[in-house]
PyMOL Python script that loads the backbone (N, CA, C, O; Angstrom):
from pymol import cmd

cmd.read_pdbstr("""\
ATOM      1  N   UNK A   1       0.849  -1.176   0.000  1.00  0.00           N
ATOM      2  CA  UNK A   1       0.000   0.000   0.000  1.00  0.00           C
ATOM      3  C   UNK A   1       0.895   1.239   0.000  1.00  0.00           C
ATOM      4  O   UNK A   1       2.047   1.093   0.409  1.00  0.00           O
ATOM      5  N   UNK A   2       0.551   2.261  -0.352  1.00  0.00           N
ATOM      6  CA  UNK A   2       1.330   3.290  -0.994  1.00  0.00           C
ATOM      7  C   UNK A   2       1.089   4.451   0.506  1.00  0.00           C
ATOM      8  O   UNK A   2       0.084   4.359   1.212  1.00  0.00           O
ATOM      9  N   UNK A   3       1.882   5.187   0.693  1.00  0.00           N
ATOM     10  CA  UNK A   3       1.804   6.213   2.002  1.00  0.00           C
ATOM     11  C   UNK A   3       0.801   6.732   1.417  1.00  0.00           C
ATOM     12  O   UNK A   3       0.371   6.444   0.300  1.00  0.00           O
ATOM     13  N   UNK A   4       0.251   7.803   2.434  1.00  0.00           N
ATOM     14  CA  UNK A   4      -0.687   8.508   2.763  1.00  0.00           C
ATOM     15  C   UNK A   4      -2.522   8.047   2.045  1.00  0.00           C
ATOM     16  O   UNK A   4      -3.489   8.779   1.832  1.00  0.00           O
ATOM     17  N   UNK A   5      -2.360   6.743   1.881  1.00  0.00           N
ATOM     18  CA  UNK A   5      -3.490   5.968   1.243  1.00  0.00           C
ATOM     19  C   UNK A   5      -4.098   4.546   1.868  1.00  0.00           C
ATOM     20  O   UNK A   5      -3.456   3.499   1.785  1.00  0.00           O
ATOM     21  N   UNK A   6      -4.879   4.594   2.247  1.00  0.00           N
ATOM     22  CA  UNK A   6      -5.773   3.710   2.947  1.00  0.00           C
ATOM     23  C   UNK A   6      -6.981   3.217   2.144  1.00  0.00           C
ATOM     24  O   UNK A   6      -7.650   3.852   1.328  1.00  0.00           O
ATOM     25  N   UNK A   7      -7.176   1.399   2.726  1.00  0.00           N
ATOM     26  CA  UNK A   7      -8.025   0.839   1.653  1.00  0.00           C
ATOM     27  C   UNK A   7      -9.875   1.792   2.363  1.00  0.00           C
ATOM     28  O   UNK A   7      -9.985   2.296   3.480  1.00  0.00           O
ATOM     29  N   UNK A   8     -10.584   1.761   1.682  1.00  0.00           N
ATOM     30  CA  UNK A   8     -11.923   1.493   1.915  1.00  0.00           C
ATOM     31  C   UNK A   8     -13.087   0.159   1.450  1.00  0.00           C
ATOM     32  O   UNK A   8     -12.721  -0.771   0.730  1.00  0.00           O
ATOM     33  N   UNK A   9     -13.796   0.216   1.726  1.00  0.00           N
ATOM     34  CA  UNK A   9     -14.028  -1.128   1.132  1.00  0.00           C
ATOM     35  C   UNK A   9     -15.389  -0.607   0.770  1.00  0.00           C
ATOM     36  O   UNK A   9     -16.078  -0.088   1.647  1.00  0.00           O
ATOM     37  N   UNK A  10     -15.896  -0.728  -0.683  1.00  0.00           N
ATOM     38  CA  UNK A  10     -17.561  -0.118  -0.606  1.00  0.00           C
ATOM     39  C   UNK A  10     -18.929  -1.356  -0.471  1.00  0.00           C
ATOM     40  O   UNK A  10     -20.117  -1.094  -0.287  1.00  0.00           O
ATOM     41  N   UNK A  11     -18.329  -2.652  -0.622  1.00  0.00           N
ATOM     42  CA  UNK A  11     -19.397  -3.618  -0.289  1.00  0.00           C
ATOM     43  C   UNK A  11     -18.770  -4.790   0.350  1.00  0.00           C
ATOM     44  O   UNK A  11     -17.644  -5.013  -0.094  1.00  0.00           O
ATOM     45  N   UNK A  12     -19.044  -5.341   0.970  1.00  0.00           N
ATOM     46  CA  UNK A  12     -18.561  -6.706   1.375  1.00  0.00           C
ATOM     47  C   UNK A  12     -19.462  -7.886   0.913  1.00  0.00           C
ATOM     48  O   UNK A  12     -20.640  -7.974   1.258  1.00  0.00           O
ATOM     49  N   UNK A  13     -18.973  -8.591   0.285  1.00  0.00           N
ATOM     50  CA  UNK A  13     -19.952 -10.056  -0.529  1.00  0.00           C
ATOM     51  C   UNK A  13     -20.318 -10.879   0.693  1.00  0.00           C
ATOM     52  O   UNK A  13     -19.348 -11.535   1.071  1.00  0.00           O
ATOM     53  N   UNK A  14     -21.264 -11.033   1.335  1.00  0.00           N
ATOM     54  CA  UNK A  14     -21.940 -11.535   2.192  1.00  0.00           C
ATOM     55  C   UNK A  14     -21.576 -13.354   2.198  1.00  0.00           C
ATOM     56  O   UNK A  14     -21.145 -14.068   3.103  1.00  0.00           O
ATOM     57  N   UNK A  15     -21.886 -13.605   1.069  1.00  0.00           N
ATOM     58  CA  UNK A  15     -21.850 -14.807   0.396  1.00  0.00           C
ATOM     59  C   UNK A  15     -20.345 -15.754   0.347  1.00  0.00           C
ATOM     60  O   UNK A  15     -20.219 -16.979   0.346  1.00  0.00           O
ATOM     61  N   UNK A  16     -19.234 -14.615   0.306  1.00  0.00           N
ATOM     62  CA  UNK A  16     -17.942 -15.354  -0.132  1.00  0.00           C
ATOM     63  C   UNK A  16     -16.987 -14.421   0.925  1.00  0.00           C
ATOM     64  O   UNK A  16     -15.967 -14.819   1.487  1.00  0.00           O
ATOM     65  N   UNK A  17     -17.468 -13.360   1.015  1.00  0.00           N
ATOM     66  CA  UNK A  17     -16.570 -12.786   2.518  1.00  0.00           C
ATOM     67  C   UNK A  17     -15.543 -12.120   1.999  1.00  0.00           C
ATOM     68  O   UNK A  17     -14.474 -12.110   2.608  1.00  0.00           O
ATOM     69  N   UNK A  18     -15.686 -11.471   0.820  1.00  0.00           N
ATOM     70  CA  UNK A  18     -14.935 -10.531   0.246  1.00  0.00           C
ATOM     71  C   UNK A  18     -14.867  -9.484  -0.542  1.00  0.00           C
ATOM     72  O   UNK A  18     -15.973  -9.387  -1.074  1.00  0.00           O
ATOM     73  N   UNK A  19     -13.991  -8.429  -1.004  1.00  0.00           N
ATOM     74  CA  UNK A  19     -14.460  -7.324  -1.092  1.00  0.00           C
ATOM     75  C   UNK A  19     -14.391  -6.818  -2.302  1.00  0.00           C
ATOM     76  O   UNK A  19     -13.368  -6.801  -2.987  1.00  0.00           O
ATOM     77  N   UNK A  20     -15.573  -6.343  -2.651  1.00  0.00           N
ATOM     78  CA  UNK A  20     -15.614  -6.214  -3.859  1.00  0.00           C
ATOM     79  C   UNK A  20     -15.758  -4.450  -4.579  1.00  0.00           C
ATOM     80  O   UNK A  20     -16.556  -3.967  -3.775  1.00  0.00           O
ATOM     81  N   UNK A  21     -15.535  -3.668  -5.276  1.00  0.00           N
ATOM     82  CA  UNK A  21     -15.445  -2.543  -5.601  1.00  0.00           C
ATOM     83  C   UNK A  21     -14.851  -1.842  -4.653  1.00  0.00           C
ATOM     84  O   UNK A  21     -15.347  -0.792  -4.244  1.00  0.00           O
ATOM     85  N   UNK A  22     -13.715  -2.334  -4.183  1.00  0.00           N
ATOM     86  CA  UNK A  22     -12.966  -1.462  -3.306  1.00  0.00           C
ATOM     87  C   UNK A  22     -12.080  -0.291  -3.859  1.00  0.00           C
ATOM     88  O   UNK A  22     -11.174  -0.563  -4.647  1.00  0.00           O
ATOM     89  N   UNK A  23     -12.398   1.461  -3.334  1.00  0.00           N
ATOM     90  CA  UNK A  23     -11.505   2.317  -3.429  1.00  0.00           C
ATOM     91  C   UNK A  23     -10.757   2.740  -2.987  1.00  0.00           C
ATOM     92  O   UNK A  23     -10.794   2.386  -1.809  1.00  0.00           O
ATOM     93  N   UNK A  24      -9.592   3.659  -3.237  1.00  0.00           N
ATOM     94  CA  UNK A  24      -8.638   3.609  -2.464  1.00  0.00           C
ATOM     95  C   UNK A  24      -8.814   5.354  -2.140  1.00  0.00           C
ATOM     96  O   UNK A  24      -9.202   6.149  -2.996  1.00  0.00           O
ATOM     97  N   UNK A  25      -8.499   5.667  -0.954  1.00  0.00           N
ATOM     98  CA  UNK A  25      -8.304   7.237  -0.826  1.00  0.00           C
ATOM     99  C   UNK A  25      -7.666   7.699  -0.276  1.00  0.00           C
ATOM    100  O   UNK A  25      -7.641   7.378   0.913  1.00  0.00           O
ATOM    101  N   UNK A  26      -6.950   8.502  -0.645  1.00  0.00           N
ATOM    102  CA  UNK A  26      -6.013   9.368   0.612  1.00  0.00           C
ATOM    103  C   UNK A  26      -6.183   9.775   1.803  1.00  0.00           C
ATOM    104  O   UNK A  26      -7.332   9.638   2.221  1.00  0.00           O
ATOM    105  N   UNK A  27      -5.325  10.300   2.606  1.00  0.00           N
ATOM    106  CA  UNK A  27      -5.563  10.700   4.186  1.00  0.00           C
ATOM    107  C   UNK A  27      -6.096  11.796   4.045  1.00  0.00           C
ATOM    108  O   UNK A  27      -6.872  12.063   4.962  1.00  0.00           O
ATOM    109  N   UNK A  28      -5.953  12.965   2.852  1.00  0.00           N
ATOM    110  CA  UNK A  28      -6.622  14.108   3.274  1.00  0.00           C
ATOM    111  C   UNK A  28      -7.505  14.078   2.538  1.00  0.00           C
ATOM    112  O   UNK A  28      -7.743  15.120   1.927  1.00  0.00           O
ATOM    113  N   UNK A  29      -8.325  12.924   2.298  1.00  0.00           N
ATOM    114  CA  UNK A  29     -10.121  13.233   1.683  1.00  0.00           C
ATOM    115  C   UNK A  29     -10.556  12.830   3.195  1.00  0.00           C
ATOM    116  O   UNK A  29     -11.469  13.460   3.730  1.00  0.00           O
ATOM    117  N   UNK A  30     -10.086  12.081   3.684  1.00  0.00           N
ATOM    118  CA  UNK A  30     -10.754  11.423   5.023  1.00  0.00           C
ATOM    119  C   UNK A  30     -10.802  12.097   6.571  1.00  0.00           C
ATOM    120  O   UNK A  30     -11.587  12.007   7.515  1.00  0.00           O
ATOM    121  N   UNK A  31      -9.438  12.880   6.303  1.00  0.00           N
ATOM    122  CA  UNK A  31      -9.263  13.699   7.539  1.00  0.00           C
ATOM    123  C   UNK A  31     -10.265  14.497   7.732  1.00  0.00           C
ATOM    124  O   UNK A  31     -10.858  14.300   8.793  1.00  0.00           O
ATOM    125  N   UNK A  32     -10.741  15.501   6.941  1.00  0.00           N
ATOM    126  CA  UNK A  32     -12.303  16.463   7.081  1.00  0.00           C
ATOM    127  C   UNK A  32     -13.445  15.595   8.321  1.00  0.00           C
ATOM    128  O   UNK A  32     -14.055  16.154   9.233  1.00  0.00           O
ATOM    129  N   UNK A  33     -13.463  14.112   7.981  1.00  0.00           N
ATOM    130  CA  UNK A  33     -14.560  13.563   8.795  1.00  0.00           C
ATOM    131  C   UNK A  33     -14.250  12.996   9.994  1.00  0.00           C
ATOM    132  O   UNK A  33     -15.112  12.577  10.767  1.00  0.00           O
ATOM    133  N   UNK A  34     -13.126  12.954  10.194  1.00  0.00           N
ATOM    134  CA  UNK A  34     -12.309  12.521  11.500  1.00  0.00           C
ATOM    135  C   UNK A  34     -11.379  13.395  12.079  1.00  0.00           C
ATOM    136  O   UNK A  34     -10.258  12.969  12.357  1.00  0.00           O
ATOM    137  N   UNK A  35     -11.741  14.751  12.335  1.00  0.00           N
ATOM    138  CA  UNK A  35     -10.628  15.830  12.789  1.00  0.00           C
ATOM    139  C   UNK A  35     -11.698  16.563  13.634  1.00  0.00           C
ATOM    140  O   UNK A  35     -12.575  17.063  12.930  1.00  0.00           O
ATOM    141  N   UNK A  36     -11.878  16.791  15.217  1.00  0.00           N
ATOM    142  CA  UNK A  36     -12.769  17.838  15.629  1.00  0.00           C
ATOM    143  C   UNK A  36     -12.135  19.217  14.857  1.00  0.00           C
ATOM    144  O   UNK A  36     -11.026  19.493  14.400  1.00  0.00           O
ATOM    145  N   UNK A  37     -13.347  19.886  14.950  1.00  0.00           N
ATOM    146  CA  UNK A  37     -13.464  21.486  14.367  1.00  0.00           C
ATOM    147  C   UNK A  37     -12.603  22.382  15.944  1.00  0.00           C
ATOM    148  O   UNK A  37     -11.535  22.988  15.860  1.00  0.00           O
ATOM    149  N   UNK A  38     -13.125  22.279  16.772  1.00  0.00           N
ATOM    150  CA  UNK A  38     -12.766  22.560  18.189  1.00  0.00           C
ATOM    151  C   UNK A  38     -10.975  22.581  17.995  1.00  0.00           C
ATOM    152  O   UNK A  38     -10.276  23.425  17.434  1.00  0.00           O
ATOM    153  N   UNK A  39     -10.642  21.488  18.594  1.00  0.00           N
ATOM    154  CA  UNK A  39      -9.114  21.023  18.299  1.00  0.00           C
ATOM    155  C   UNK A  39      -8.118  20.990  17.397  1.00  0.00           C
ATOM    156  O   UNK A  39      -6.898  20.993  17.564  1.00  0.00           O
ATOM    157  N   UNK A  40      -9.001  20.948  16.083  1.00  0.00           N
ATOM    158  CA  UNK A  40      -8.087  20.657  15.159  1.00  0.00           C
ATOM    159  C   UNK A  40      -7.577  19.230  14.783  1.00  0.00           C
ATOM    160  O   UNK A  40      -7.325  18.755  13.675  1.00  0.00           O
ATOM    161  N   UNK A  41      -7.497  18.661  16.090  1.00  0.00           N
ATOM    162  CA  UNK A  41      -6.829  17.205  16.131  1.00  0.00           C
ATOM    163  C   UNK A  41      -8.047  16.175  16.122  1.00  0.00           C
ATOM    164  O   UNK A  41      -9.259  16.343  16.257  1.00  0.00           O
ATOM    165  N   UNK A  42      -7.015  14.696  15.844  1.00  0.00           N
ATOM    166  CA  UNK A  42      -8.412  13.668  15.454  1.00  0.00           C
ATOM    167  C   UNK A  42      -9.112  13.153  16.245  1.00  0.00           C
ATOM    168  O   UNK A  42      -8.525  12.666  17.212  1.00  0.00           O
ATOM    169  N   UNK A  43     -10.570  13.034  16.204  1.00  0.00           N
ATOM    170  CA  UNK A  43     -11.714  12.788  17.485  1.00  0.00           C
ATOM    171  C   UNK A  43     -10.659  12.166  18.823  1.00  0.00           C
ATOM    172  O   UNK A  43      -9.481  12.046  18.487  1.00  0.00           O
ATOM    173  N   UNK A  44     -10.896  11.888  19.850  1.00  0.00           N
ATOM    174  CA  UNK A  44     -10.530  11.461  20.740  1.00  0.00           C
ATOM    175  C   UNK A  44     -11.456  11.259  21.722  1.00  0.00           C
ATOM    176  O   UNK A  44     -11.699  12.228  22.441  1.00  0.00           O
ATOM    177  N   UNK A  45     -12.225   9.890  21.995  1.00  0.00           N
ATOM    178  CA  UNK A  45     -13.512   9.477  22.400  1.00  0.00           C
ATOM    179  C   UNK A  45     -14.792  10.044  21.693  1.00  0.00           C
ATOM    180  O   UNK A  45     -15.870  10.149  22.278  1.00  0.00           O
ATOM    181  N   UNK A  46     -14.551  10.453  20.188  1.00  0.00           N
ATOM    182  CA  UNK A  46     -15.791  10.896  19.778  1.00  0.00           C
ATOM    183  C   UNK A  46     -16.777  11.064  20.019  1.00  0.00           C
ATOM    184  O   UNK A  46     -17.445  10.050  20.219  1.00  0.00           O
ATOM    185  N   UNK A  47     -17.334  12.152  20.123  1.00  0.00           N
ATOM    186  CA  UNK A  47     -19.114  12.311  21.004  1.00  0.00           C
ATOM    187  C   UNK A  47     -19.656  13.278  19.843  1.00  0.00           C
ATOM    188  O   UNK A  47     -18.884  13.930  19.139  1.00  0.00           O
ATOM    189  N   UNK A  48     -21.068  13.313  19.705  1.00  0.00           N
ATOM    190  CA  UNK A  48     -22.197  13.553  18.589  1.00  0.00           C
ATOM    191  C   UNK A  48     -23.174  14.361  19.417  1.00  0.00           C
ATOM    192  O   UNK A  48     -23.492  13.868  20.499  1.00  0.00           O
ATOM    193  N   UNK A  49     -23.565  15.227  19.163  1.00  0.00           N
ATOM    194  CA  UNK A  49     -25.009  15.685  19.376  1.00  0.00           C
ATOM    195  C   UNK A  49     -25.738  15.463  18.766  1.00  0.00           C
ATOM    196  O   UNK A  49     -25.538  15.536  17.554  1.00  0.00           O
ATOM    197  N   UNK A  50     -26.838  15.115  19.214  1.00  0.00           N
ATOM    198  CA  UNK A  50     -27.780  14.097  18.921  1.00  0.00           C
ATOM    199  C   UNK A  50     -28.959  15.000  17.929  1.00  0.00           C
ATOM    200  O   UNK A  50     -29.645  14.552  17.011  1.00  0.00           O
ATOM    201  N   UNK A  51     -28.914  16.492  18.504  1.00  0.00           N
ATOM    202  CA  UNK A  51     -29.837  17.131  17.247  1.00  0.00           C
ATOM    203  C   UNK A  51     -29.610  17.708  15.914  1.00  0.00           C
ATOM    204  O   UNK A  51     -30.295  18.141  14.988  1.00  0.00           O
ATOM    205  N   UNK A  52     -28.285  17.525  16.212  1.00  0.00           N
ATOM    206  CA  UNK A  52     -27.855  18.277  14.645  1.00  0.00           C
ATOM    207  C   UNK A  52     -26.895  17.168  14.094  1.00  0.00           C
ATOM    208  O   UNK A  52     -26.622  17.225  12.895  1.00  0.00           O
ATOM    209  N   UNK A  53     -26.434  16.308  14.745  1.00  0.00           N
ATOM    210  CA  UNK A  53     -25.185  15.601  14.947  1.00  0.00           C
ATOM    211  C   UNK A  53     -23.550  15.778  14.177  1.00  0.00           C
ATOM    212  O   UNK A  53     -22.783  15.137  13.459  1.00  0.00           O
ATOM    213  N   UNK A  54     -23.616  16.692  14.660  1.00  0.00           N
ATOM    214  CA  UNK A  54     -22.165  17.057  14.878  1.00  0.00           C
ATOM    215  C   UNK A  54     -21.225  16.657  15.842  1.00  0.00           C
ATOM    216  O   UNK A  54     -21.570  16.583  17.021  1.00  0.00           O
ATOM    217  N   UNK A  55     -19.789  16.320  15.398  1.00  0.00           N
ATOM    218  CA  UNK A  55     -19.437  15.272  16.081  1.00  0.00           C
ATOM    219  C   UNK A  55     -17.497  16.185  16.694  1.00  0.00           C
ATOM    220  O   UNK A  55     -16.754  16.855  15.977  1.00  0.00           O
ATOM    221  N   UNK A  56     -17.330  15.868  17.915  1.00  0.00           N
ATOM    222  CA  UNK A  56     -16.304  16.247  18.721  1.00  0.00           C
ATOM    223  C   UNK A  56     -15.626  15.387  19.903  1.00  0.00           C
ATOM    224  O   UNK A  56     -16.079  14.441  20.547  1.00  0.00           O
ATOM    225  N   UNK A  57     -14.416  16.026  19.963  1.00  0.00           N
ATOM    226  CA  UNK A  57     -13.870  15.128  20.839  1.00  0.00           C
ATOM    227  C   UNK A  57     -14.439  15.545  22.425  1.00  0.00           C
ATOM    228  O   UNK A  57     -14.654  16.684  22.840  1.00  0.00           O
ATOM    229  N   UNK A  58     -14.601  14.302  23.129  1.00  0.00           N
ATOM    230  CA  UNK A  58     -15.611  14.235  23.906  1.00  0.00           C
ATOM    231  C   UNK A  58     -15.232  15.638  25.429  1.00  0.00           C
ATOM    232  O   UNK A  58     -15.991  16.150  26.252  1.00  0.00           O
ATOM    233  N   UNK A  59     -14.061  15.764  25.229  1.00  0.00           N
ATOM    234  CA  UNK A  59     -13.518  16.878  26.468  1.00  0.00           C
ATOM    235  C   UNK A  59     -13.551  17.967  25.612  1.00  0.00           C
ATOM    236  O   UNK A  59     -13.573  18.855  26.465  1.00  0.00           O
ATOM    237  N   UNK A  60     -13.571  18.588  24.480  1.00  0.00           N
ATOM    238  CA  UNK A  60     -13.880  19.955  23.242  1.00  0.00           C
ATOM    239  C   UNK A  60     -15.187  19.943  23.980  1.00  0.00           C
ATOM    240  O   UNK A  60     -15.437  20.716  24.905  1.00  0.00           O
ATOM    241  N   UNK A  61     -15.810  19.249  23.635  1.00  0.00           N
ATOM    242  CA  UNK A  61     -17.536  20.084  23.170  1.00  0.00           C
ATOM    243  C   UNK A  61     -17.554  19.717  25.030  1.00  0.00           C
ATOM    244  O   UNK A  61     -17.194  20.750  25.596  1.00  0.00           O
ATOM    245  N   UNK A  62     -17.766  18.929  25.756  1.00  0.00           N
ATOM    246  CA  UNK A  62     -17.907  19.564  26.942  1.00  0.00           C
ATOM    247  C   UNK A  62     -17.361  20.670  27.826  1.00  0.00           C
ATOM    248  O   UNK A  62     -18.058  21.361  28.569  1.00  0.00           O
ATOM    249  N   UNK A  63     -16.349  20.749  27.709  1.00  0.00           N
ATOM    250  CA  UNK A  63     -16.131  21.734  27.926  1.00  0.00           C
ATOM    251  C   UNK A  63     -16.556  22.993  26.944  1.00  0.00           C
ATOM    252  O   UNK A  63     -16.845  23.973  27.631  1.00  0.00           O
ATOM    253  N   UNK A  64     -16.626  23.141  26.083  1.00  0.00           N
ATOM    254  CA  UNK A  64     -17.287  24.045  25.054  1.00  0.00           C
ATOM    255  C   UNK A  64     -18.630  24.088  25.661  1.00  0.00           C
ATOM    256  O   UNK A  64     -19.179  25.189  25.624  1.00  0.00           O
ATOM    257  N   UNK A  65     -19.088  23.392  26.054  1.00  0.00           N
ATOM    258  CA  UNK A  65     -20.917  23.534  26.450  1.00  0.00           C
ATOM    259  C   UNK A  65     -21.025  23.747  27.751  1.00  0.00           C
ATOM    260  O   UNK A  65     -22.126  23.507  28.247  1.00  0.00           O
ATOM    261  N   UNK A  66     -20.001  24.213  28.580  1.00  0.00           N
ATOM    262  CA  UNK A  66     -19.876  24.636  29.667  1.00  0.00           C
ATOM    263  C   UNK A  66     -20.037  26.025  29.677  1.00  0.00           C
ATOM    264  O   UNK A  66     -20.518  26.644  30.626  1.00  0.00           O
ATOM    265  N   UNK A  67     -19.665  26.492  28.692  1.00  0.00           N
ATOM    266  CA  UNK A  67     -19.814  28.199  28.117  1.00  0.00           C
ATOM    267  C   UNK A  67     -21.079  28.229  27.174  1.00  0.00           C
ATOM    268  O   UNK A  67     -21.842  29.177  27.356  1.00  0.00           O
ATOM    269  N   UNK A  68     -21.328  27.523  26.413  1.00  0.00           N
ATOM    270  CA  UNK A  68     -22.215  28.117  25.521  1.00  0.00           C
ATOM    271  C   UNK A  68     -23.499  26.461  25.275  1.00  0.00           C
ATOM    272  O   UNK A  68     -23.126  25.289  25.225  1.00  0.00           O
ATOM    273  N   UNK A  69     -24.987  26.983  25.169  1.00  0.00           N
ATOM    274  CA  UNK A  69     -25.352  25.821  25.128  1.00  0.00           C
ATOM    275  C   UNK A  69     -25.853  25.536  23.588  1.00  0.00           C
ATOM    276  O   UNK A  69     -27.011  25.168  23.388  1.00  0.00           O
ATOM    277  N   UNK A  70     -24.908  25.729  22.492  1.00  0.00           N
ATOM    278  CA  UNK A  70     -25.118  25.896  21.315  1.00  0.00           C
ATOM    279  C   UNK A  70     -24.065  25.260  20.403  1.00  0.00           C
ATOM    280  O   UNK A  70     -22.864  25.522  20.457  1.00  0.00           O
ATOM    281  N   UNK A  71     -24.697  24.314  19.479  1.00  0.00           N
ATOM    282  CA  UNK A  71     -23.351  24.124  18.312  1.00  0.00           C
ATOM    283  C   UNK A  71     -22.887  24.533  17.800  1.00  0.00           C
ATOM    284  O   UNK A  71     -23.392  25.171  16.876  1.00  0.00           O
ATOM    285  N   UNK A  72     -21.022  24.462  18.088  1.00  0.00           N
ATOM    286  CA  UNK A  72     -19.824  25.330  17.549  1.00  0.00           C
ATOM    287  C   UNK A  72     -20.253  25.575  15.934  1.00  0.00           C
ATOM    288  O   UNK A  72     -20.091  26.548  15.199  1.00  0.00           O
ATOM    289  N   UNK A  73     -20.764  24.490  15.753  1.00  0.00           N
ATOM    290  CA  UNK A  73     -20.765  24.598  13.893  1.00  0.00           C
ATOM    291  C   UNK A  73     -22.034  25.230  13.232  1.00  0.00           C
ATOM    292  O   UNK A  73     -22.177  26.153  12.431  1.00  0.00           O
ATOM    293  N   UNK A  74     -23.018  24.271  13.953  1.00  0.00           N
ATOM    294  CA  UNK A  74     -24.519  25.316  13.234  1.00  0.00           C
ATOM    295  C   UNK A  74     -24.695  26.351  13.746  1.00  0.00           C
ATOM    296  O   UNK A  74     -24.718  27.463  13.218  1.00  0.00           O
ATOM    297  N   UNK A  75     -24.903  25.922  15.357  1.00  0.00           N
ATOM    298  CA  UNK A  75     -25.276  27.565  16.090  1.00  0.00           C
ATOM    299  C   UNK A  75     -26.851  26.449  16.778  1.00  0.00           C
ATOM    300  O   UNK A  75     -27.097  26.805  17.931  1.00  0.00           O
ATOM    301  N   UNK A  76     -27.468  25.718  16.468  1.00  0.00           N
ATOM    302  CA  UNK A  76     -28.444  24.932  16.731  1.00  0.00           C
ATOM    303  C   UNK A  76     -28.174  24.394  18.472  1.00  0.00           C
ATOM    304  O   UNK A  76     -27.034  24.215  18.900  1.00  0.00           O
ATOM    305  N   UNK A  77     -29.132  24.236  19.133  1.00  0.00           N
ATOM    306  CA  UNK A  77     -29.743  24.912  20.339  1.00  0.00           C
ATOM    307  C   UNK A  77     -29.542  23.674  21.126  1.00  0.00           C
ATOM    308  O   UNK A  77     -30.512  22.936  20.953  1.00  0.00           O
ATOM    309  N   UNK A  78     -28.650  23.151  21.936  1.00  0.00           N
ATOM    310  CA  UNK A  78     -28.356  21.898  22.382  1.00  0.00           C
ATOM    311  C   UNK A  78     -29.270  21.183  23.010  1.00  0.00           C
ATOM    312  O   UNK A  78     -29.792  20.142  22.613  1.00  0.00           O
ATOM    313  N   UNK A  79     -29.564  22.072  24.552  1.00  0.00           N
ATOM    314  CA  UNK A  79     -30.385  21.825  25.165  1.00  0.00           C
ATOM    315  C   UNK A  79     -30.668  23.174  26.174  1.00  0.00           C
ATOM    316  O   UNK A  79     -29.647  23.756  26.538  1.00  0.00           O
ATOM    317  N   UNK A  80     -31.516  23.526  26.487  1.00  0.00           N
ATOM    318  CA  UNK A  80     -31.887  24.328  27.444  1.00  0.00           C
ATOM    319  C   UNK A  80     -30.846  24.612  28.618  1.00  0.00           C
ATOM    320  O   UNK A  80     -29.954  25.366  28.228  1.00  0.00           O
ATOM    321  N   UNK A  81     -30.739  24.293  29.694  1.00  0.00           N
ATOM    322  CA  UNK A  81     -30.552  23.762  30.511  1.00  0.00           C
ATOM    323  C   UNK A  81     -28.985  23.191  31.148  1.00  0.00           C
ATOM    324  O   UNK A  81     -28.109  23.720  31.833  1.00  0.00           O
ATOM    325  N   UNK A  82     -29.210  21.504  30.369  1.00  0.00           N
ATOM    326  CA  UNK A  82     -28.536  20.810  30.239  1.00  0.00           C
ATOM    327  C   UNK A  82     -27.988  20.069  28.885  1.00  0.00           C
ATOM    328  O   UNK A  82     -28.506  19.071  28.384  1.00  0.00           O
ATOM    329  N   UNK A  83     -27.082  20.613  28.500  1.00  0.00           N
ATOM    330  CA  UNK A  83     -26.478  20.141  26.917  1.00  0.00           C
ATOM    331  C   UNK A  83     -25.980  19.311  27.283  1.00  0.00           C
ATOM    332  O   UNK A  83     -26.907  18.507  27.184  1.00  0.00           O
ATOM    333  N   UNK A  84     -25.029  18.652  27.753  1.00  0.00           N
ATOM    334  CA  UNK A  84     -24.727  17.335  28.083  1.00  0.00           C
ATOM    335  C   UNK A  84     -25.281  16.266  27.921  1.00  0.00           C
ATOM    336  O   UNK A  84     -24.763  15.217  27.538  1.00  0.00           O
ATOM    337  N   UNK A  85     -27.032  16.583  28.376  1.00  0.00           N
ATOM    338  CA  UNK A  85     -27.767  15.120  27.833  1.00  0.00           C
ATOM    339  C   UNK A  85     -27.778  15.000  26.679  1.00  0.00           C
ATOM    340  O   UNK A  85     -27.956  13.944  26.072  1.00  0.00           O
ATOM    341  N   UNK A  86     -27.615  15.915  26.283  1.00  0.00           N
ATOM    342  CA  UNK A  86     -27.892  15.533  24.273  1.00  0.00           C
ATOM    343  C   UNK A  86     -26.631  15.011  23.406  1.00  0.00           C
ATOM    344  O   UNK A  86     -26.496  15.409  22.249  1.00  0.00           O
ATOM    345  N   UNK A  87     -25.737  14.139  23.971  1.00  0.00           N
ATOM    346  CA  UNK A  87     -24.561  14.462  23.510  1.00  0.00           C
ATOM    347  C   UNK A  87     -24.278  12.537  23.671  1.00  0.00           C
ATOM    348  O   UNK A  87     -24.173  12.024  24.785  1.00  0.00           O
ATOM    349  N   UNK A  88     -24.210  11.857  22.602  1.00  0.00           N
ATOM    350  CA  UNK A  88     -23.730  10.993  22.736  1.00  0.00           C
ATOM    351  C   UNK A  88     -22.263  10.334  21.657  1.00  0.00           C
ATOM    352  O   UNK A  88     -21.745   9.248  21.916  1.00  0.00           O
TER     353      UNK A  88
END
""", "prot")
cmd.dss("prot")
cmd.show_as("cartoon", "prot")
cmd.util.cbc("prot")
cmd.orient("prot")
């Protein structure tokens, strides 16, 4: 396998247990979906809010929702209250 390229696999044959139309992609098409916005750096215990689901490393957005009860990214309304519950 060639640096900065990792397999994906787009189906797995149920039947024979192997992979079929597999693409290949680089690290920086993939990094965008695995990098908190917060940090910069890659998820670390990943956590989601559950209404917009946007996704952070689990000490970013709590602590981030200690100040504000709103998503860094939309602006969408966590929870009243308690943002924490909404956060898995």
């Amino acid at each position: 396998m060639e640096t900065g390229k990792i397999d994906i696999c787009k189906r797995l044959d149920s039947s024979t247990g192997s992979m079929e139309g597999r693409k290949r992609l680089r690290v920086p098409e993939v990094n965008p979906h695995v990098i908190c916005v917060l940090c910069g750096g890659y998820y670390i215990d990943a956590t989601t809010i559950i209404e917009c689901l946007h996704t952070f490393c689990k000490t970013c957005i709590v602590g981030y929702l200690e100040a504000s009860k709103h998503c860094p990214v939309c602006d969408n309304l966590v929870h009243k209250t308690k943002p924490q519950l909404r956060l898995r």
